[in-house]
Predicted model as a PDB file, atoms N, CA, C, CB and O in Angstrom, pLDDT in the B-factor column:
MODEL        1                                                                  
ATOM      1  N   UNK A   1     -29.610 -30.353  -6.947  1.00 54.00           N  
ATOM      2  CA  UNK A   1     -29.681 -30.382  -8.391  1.00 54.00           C  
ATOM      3  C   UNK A   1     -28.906 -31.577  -8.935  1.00 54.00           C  
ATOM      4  CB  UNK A   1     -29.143 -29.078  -8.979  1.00 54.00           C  
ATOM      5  O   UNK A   1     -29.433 -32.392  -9.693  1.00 54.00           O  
ATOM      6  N   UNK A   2     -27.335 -31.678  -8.428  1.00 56.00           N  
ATOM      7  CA  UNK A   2     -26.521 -32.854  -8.754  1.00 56.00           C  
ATOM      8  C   UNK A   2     -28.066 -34.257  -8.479  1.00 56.00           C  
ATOM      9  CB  UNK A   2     -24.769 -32.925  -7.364  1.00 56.00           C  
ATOM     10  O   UNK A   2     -28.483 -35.082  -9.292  1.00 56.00           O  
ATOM     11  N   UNK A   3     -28.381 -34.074  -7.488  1.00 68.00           N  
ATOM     12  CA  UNK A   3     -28.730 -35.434  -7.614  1.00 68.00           C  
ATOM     13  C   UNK A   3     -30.152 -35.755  -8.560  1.00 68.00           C  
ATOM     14  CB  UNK A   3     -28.886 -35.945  -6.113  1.00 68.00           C  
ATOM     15  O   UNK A   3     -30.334 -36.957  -8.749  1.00 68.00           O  
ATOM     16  N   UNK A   4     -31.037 -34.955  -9.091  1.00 79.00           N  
ATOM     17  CA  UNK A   4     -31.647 -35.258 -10.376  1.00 79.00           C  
ATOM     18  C   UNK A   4     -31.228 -35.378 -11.202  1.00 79.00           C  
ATOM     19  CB  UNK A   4     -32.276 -34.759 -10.776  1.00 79.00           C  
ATOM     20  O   UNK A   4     -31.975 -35.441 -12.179  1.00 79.00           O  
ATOM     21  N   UNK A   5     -29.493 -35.516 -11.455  1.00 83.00           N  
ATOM     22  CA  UNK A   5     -28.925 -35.724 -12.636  1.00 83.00           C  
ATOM     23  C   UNK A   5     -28.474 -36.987 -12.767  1.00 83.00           C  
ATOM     24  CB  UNK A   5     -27.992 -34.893 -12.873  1.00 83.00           C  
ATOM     25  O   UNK A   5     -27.762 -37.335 -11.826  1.00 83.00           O  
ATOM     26  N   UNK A   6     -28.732 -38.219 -14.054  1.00 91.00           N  
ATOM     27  CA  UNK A   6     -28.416 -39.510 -14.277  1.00 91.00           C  
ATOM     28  C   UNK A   6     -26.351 -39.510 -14.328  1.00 91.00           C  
ATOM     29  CB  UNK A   6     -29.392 -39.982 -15.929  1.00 91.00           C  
ATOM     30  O   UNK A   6     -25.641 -38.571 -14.687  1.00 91.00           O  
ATOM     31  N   UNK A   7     -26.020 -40.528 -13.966  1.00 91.00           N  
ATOM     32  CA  UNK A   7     -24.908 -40.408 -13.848  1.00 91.00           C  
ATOM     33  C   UNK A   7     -24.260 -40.324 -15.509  1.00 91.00           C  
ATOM     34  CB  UNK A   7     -24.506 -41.505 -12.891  1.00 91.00           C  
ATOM     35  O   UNK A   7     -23.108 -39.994 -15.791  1.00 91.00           O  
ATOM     36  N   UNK A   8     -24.806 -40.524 -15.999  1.00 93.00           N  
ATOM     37  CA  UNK A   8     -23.812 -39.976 -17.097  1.00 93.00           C  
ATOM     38  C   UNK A   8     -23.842 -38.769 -17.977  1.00 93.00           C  
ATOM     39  CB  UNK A   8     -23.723 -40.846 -17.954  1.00 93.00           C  
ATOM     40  O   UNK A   8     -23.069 -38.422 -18.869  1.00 93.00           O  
ATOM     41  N   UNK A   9     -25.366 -37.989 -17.312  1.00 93.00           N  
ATOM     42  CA  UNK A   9     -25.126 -36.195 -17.451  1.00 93.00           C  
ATOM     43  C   UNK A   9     -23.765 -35.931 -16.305  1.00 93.00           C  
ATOM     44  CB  UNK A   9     -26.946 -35.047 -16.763  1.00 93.00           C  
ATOM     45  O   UNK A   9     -22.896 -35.062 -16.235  1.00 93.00           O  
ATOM     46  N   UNK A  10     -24.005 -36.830 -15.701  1.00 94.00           N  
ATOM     47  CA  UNK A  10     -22.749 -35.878 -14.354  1.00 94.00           C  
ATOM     48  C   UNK A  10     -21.679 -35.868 -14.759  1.00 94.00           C  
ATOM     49  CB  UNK A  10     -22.380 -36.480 -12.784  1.00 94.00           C  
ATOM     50  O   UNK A  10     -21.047 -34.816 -14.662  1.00 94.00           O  
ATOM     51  N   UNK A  11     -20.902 -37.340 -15.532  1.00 94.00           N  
ATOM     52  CA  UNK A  11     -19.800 -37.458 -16.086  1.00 94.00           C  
ATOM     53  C   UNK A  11     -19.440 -36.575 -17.459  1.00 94.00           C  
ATOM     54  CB  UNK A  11     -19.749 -38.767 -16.250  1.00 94.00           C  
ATOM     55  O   UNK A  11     -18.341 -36.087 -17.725  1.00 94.00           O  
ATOM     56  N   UNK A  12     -21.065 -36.478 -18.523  1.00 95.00           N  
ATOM     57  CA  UNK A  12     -20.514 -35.234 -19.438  1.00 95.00           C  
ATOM     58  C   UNK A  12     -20.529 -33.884 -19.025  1.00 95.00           C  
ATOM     59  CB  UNK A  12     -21.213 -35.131 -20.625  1.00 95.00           C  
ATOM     60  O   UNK A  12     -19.998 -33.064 -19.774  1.00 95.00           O  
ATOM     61  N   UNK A  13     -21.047 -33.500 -17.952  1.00 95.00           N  
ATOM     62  CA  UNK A  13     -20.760 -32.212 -17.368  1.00 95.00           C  
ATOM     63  C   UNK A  13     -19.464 -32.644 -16.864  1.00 95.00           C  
ATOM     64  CB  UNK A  13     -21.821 -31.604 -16.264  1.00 95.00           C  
ATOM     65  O   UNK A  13     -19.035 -32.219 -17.937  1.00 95.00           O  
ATOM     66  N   UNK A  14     -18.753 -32.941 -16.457  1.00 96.00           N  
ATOM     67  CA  UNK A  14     -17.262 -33.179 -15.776  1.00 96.00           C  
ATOM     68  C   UNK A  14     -16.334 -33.347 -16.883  1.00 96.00           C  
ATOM     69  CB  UNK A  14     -17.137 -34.554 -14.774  1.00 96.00           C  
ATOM     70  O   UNK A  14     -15.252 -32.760 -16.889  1.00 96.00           O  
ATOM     71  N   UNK A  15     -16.831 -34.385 -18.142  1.00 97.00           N  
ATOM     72  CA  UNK A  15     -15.885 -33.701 -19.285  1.00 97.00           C  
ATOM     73  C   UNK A  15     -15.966 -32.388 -19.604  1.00 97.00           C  
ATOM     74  CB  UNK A  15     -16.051 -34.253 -20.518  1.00 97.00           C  
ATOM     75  O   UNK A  15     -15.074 -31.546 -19.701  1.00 97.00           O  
ATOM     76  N   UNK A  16     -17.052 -32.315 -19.746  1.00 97.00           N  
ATOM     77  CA  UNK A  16     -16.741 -30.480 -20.553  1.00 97.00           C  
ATOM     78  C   UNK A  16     -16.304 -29.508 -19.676  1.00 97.00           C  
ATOM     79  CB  UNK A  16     -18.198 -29.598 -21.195  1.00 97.00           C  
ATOM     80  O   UNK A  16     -15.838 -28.440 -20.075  1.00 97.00           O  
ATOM     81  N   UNK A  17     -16.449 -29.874 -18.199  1.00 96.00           N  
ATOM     82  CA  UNK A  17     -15.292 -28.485 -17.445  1.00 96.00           C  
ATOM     83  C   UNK A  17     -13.760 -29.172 -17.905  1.00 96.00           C  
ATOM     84  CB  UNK A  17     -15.394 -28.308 -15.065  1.00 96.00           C  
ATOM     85  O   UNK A  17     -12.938 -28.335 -18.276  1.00 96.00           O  
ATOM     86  N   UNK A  18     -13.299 -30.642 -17.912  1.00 96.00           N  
ATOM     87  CA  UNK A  18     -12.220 -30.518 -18.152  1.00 96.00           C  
ATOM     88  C   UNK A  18     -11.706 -30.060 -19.565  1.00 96.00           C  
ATOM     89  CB  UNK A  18     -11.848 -31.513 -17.775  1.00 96.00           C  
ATOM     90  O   UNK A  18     -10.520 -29.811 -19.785  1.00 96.00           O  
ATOM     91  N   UNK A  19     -12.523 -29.988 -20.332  1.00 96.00           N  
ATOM     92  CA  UNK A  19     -12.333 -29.868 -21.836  1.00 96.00           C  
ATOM     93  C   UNK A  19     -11.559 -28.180 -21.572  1.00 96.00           C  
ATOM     94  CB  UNK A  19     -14.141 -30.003 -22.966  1.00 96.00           C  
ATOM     95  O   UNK A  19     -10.486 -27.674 -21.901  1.00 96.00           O  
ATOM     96  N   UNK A  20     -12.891 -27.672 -20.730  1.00 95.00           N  
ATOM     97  CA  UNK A  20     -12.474 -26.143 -20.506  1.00 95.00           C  
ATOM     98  C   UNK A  20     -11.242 -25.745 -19.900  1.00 95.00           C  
ATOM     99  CB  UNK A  20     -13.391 -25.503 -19.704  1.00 95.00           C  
ATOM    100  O   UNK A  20     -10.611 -24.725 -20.176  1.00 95.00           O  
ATOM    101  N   UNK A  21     -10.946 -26.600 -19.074  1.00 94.00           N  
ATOM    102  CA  UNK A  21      -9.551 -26.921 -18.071  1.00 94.00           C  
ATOM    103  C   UNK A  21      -8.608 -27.015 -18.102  1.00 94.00           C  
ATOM    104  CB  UNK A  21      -9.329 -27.629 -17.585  1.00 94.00           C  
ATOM    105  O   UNK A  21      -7.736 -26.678 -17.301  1.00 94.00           O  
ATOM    106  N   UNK A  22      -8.553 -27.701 -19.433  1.00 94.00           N  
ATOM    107  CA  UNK A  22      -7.474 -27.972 -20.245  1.00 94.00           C  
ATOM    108  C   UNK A  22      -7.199 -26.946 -21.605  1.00 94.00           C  
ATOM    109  CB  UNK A  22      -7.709 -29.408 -20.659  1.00 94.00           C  
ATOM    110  O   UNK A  22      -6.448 -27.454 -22.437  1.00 94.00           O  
ATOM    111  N   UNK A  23      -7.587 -25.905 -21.857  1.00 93.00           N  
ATOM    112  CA  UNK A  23      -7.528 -25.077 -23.014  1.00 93.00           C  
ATOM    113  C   UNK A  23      -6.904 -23.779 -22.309  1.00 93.00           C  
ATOM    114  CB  UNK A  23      -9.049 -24.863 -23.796  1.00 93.00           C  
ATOM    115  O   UNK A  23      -6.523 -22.874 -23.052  1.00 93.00           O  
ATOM    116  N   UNK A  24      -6.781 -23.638 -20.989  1.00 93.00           N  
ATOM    117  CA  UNK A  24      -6.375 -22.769 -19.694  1.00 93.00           C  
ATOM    118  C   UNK A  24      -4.705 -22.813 -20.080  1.00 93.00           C  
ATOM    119  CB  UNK A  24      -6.884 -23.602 -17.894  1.00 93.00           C  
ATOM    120  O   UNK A  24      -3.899 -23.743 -20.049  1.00 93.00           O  
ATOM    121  N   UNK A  25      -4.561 -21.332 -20.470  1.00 91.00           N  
ATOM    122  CA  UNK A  25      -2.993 -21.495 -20.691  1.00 91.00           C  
ATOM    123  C   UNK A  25      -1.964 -21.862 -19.127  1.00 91.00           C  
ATOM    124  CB  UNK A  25      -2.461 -19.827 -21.427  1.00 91.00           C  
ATOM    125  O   UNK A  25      -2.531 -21.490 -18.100  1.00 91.00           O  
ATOM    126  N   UNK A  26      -0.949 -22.348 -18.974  1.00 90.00           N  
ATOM    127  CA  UNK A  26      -0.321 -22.887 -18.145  1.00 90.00           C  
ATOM    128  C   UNK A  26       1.291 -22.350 -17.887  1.00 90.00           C  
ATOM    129  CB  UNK A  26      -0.496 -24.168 -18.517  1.00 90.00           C  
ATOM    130  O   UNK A  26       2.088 -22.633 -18.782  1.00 90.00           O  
ATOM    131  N   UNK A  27       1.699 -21.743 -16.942  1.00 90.00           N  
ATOM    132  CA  UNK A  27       3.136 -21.479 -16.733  1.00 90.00           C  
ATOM    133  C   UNK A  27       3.699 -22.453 -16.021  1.00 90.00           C  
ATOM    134  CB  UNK A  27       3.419 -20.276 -16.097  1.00 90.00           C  
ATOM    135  O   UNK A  27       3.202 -23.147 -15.134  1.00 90.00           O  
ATOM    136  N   UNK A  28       4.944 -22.456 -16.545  1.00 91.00           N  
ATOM    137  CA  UNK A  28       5.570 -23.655 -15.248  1.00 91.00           C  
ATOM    138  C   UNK A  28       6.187 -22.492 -13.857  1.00 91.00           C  
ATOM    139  CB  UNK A  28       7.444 -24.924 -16.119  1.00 91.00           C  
ATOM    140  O   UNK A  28       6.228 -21.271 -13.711  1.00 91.00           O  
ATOM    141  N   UNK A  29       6.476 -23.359 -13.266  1.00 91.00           N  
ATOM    142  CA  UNK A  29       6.063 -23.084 -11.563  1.00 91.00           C  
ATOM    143  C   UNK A  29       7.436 -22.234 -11.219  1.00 91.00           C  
ATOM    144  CB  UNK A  29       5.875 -24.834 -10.358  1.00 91.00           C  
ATOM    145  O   UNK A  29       7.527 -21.379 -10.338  1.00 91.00           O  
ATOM    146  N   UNK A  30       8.594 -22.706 -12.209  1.00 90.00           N  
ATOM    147  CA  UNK A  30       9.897 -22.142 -11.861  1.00 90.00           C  
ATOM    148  C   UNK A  30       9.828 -20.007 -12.335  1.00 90.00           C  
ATOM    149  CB  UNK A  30      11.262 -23.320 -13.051  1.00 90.00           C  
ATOM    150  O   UNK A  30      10.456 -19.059 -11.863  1.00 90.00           O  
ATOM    151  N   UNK A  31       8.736 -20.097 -13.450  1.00 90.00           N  
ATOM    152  CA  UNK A  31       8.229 -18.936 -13.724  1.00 90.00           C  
ATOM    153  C   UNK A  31       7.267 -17.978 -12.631  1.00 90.00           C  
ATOM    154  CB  UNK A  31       7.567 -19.271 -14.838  1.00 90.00           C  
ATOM    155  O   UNK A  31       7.568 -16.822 -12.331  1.00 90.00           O  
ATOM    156  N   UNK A  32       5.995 -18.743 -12.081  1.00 93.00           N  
ATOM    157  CA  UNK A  32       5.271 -17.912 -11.857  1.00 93.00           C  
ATOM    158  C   UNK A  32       5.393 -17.859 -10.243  1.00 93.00           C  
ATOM    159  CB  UNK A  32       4.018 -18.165 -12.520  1.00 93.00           C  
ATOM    160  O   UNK A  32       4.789 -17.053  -9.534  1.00 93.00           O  
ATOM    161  N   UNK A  33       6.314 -18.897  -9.775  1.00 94.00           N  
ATOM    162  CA  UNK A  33       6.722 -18.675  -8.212  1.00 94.00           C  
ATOM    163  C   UNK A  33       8.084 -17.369  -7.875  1.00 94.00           C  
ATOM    164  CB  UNK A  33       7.363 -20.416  -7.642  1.00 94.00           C  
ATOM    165  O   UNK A  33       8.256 -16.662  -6.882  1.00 94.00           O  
ATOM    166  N   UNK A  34       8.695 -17.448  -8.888  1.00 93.00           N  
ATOM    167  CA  UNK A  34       9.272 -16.114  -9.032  1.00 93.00           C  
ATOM    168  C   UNK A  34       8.844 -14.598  -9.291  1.00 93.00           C  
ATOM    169  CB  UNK A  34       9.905 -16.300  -9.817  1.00 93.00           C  
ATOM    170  O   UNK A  34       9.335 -13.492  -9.064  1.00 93.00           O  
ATOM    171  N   UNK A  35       7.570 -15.147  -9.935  1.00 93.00           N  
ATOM    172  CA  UNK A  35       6.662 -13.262  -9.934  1.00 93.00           C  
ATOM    173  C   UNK A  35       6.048 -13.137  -8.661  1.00 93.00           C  
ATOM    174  CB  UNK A  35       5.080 -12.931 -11.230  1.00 93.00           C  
ATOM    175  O   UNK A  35       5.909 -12.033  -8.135  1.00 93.00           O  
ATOM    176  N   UNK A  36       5.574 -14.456  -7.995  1.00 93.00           N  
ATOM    177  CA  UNK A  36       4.885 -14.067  -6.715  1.00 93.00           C  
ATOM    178  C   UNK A  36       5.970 -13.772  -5.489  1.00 93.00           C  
ATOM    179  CB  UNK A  36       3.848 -15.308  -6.287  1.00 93.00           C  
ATOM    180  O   UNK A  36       5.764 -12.806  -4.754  1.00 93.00           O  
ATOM    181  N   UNK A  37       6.979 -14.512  -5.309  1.00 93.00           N  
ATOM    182  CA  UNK A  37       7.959 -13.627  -4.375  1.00 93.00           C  
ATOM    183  C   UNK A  37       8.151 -12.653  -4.955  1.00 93.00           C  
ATOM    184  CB  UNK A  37       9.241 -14.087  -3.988  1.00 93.00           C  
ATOM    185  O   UNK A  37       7.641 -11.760  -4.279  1.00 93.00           O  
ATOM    186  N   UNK A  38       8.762 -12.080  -6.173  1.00 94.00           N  
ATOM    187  CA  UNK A  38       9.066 -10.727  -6.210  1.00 94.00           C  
ATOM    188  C   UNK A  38       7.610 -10.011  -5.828  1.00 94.00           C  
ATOM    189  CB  UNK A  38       9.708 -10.309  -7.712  1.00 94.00           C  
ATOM    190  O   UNK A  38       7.894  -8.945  -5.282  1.00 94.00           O  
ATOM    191  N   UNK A  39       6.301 -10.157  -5.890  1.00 93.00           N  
ATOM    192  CA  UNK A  39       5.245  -9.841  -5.890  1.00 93.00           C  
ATOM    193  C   UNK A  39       4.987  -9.095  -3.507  1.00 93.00           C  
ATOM    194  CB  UNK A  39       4.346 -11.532  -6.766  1.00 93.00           C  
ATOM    195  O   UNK A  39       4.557  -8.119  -2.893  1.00 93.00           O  
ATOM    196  N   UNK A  40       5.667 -10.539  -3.209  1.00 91.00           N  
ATOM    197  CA  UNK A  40       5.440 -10.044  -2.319  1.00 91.00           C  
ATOM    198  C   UNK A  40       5.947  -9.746  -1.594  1.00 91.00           C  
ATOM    199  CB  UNK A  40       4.982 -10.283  -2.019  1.00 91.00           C  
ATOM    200  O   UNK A  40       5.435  -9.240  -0.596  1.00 91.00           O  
ATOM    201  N   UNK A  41       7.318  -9.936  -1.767  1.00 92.00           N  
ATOM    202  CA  UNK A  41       9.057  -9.033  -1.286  1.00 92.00           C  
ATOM    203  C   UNK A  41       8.842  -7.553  -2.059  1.00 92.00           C  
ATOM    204  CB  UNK A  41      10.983 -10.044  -2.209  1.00 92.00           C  
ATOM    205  O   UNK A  41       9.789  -6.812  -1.797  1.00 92.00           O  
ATOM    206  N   UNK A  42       7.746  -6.866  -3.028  1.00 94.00           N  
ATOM    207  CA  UNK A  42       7.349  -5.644  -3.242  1.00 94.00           C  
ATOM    208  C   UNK A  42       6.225  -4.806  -2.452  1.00 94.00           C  
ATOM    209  CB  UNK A  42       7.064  -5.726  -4.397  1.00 94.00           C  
ATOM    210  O   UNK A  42       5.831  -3.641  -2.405  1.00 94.00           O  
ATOM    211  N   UNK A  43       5.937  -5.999  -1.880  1.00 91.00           N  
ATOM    212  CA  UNK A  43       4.231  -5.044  -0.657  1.00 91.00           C  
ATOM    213  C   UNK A  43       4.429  -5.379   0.753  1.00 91.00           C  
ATOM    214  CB  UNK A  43       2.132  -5.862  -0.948  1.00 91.00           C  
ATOM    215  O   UNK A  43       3.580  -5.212   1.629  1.00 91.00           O  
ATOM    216  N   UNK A  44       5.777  -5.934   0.944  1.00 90.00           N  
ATOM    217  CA  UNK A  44       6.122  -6.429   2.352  1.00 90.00           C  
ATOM    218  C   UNK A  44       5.780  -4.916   3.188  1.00 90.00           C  
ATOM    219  CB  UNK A  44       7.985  -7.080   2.495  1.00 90.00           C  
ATOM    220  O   UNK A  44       4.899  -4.741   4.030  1.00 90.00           O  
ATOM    221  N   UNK A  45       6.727  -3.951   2.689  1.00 87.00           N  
ATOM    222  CA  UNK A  45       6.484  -2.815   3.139  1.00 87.00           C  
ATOM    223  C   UNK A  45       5.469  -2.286   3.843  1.00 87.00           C  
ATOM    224  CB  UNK A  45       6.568  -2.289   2.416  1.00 87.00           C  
ATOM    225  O   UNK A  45       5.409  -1.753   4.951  1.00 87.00           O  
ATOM    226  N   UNK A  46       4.585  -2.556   2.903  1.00 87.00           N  
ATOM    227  CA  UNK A  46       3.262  -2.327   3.520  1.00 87.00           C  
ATOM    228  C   UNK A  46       2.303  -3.052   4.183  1.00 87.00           C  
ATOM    229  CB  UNK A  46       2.679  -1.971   2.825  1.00 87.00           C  
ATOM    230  O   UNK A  46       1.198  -2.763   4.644  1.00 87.00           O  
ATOM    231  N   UNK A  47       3.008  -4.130   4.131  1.00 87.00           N  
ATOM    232  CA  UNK A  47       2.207  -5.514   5.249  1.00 87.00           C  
ATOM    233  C   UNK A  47       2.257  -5.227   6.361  1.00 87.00           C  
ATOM    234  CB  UNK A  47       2.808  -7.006   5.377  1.00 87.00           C  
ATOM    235  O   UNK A  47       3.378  -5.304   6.864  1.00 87.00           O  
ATOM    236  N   UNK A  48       1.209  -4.812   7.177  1.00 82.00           N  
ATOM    237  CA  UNK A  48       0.744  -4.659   9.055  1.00 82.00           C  
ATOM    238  C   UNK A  48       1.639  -5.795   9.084  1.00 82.00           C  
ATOM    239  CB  UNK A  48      -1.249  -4.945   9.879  1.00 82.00           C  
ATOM    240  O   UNK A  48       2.837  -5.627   9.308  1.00 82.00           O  
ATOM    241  N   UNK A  49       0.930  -7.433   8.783  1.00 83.00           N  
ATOM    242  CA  UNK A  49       1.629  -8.216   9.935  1.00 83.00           C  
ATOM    243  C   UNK A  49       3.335  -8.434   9.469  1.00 83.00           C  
ATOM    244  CB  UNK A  49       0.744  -9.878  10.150  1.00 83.00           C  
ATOM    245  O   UNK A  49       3.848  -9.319  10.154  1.00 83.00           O  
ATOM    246  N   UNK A  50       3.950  -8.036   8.821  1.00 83.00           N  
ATOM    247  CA  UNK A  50       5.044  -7.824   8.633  1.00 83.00           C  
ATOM    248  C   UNK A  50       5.683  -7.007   9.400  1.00 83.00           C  
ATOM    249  CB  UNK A  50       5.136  -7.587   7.670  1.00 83.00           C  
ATOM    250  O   UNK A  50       6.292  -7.423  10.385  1.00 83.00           O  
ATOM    251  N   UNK A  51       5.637  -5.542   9.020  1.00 82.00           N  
ATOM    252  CA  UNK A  51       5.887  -4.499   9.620  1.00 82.00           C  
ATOM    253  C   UNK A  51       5.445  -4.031  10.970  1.00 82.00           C  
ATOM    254  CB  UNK A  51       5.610  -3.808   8.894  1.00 82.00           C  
ATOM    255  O   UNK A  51       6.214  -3.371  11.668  1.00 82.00           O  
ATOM    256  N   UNK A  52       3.786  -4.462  11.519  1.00 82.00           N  
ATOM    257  CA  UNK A  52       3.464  -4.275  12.740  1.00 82.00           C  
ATOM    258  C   UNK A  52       2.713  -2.517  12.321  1.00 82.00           C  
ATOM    259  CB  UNK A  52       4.985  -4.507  13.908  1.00 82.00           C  
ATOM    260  O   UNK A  52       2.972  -1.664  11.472  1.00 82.00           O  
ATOM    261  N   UNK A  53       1.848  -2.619  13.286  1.00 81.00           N  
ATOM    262  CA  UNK A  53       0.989  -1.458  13.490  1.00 81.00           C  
ATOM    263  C   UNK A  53       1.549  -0.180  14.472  1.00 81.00           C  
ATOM    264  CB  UNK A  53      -0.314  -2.048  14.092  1.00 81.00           C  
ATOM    265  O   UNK A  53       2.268  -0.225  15.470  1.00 81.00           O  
ATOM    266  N   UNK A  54       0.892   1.024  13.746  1.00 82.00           N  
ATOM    267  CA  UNK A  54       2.167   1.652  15.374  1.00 82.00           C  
ATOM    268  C   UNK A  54       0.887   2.223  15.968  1.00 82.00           C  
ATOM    269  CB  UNK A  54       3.907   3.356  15.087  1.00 82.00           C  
ATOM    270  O   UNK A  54      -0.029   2.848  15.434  1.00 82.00           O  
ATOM    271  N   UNK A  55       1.096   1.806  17.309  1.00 81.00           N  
ATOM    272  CA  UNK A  55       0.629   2.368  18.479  1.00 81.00           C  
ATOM    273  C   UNK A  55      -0.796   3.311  18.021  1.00 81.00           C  
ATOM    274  CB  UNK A  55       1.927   3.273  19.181  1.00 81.00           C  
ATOM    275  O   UNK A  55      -1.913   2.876  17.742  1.00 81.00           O  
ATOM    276  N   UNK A  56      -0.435   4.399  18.047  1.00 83.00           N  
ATOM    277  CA  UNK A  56      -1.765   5.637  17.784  1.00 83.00           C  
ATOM    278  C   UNK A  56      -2.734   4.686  16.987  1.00 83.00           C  
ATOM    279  CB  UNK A  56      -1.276   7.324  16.630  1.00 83.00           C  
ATOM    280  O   UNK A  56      -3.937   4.652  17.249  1.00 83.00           O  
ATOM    281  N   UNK A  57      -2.107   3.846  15.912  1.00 83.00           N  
ATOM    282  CA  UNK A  57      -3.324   3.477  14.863  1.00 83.00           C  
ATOM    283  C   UNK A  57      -3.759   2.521  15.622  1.00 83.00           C  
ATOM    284  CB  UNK A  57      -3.033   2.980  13.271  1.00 83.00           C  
ATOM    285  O   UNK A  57      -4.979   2.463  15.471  1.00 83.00           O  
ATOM    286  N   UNK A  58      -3.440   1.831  16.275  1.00 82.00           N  
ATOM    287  CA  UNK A  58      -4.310   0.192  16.616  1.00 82.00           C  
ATOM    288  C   UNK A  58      -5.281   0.334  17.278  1.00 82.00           C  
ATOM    289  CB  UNK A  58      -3.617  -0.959  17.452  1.00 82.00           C  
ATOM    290  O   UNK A  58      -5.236   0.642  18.469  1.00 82.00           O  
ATOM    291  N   UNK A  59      -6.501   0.103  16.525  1.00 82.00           N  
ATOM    292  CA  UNK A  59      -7.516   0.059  17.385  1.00 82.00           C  
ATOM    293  C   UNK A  59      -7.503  -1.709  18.784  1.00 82.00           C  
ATOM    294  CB  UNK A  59      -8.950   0.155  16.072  1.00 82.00           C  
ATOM    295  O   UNK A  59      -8.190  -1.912  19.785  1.00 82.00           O  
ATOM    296  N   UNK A  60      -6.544  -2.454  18.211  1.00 81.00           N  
ATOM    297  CA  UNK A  60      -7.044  -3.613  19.544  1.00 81.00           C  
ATOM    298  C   UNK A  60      -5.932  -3.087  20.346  1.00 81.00           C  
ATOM    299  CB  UNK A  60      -6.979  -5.653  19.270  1.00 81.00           C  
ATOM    300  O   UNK A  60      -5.794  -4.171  20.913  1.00 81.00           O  
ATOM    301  N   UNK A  61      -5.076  -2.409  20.853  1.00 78.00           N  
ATOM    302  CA  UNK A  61      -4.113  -2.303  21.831  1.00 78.00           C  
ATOM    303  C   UNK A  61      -5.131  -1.792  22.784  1.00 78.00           C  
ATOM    304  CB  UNK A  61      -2.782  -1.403  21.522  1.00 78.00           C  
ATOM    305  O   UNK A  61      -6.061  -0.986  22.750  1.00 78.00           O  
ATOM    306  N   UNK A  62      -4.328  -2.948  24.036  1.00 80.00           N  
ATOM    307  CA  UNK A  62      -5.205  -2.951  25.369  1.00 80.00           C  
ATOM    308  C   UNK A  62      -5.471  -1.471  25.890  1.00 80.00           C  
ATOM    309  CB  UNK A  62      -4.409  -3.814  26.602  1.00 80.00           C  
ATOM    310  O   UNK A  62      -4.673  -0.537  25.821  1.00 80.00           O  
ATOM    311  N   UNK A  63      -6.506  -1.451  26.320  1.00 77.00           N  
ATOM    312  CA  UNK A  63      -6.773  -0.262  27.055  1.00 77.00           C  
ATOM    313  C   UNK A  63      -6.455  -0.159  28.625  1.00 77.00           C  
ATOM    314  CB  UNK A  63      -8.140  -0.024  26.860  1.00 77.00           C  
ATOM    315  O   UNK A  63      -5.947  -1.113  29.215  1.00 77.00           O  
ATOM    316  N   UNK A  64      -6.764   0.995  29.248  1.00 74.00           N  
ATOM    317  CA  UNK A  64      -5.971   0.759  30.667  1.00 74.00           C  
ATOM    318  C   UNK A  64      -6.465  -0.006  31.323  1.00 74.00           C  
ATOM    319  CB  UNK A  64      -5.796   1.750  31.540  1.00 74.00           C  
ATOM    320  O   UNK A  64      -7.437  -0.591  30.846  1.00 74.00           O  
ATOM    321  N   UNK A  65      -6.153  -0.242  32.291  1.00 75.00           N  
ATOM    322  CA  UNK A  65      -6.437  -1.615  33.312  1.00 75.00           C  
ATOM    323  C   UNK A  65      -7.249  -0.828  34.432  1.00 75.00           C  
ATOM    324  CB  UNK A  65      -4.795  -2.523  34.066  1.00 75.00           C  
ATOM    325  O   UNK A  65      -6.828   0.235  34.889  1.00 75.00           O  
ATOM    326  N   UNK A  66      -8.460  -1.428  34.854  1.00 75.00           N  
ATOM    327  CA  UNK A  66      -9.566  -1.126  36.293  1.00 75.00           C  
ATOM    328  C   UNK A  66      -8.799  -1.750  37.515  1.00 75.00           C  
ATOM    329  CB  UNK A  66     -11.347  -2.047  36.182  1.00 75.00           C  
ATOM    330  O   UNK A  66      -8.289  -2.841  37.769  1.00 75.00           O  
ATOM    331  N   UNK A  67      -8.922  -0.836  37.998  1.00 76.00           N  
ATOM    332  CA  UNK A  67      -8.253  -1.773  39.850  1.00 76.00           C  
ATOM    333  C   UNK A  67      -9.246  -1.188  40.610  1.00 76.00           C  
ATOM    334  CB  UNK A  67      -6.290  -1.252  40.806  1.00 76.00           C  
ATOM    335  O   UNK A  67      -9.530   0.007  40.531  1.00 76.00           O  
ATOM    336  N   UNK A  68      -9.879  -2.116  41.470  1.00 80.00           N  
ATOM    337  CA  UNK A  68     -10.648  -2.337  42.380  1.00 80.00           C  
ATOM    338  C   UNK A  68     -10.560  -2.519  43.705  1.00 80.00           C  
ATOM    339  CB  UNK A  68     -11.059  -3.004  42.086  1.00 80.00           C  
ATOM    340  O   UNK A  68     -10.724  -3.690  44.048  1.00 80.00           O  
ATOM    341  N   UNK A  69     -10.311  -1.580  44.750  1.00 73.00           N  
ATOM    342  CA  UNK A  69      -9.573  -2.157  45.949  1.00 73.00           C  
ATOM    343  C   UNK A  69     -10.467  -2.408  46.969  1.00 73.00           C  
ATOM    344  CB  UNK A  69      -8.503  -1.286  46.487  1.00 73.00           C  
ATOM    345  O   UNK A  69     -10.071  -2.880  48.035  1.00 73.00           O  
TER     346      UNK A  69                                                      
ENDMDL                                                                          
END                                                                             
């Protein structure tokens, strides 16, 4: 599709997403990197690869071993 388009539909389609892009409210980083650690220092708990799986539940823990003599 991009390429039936003359290059300067392409460039006013590329303004108007930034037009849109820019009207996008914005936090600074010292804010919203602090909700996401607290975010995920709150579900650690429940993070498998954090916490680890126990035994009974894991379906990939090896099964017994075949010996062949």
């Amino acid at each position: 599709m991009a390429q039936d388009l003359s290059e300067k539909e392409l460039l006013r389609m590329e303004v108007e997403q930034l037009k849109k892009e820019a009207k996008n409210p914005r936090d600074p980083i010292s804010k919203t990197g602090k909700e996401i650690k607290d975010y995920v220092e709150a579900q650690a708990g429940a993070d498998p690869l954090l916490k680890g799986i126990p035994e009974d539940k894991n379906p990939f823990k090896e099964k017994g071993t075949c010996v062949i003599s």
